[in-house]
N, C-alpha and C positions, 0 to 999 in steps of 0.2 A: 336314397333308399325310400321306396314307396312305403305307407303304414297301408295295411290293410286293417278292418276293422273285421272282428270276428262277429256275426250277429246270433247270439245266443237265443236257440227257439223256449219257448213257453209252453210248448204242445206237453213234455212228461207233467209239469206242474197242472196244467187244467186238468191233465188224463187224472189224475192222486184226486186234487178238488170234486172233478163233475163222481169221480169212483165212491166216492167218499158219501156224497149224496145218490148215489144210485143205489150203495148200503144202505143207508139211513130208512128209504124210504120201500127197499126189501122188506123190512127190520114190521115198518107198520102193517104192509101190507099182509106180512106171515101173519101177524099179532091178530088181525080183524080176520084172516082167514082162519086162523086157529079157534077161537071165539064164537064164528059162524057156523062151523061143522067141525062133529065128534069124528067123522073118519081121518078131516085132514089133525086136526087134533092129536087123534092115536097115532098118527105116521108121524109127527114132530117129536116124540115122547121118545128120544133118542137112548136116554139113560133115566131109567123108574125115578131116583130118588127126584131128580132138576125136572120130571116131567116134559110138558111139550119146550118150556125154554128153551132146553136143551138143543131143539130141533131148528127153533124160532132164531136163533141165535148164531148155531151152527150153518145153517145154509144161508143167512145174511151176511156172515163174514165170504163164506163163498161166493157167492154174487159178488161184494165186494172186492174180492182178489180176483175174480175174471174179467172184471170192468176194468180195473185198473189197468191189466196186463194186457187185455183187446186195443183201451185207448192209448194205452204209453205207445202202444207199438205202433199203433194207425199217426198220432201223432208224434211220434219221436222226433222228427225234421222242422217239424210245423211251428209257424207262429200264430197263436191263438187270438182272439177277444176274447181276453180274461175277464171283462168286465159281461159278455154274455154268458161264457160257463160259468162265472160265479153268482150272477142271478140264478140258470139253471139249477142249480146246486143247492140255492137257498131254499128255492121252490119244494125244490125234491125235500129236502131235510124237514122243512116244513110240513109236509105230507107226511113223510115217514113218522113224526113226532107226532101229527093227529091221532092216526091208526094205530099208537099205544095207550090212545088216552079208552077211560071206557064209557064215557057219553058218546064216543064216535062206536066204538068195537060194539057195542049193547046195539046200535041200530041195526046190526047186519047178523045175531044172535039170535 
């Protein structure tokens, strides 16, 4: 009886990972555009009392659930270099983490 070996892909796992940092770095970039201009500002300001958060917060999760569900599906077969999507990842989160701080948001204010 031959064994075959099943080779389990990595592609849904990096799709979660690089998804994860493609939020993250949504997340900063809304935060410095919010910061930058009053109009995009009043368009985040989704519910009065949470303000722009609300907005900030609301359409990063979105980005986030469409990245994930473009990459799961691009890579659902695939075998990845998890060692390059997880630097990407890192990068990205890195960024995103900047763009809330507000010595960074304050220069584009």
């Amino acid at each position: 009886m031959a064994q075959h070996e099943m080779a389990l892909s990595d592609g849904p796992a990096c799709a979660a990972v690089l998804a994860a940092g493609i939020g993250s770095f949504a997340l900063g970039v809304l935060t410095t555009l919010n910061e930058a201009s009053a109009k995009i500002s009043g368009m985040l300001n989704l519910y009065g009392p949470v303000g722009p958060l609300s907005g900030k917060t609301g359409v990063a999760v979105l980005v986030w659930l469409v990245a994930w569900a473009v990459l799961a599906g691009a890579w659902k077969d695939r075998q990845m270099d998890f060692g390059k999507v997880w630097r990407a990842s890192l990068a990205l989160v890195i960024l995103g983490l900047l763009g809330t701080f507000p010595l960074v948001f304050d220069l584009f204010g």
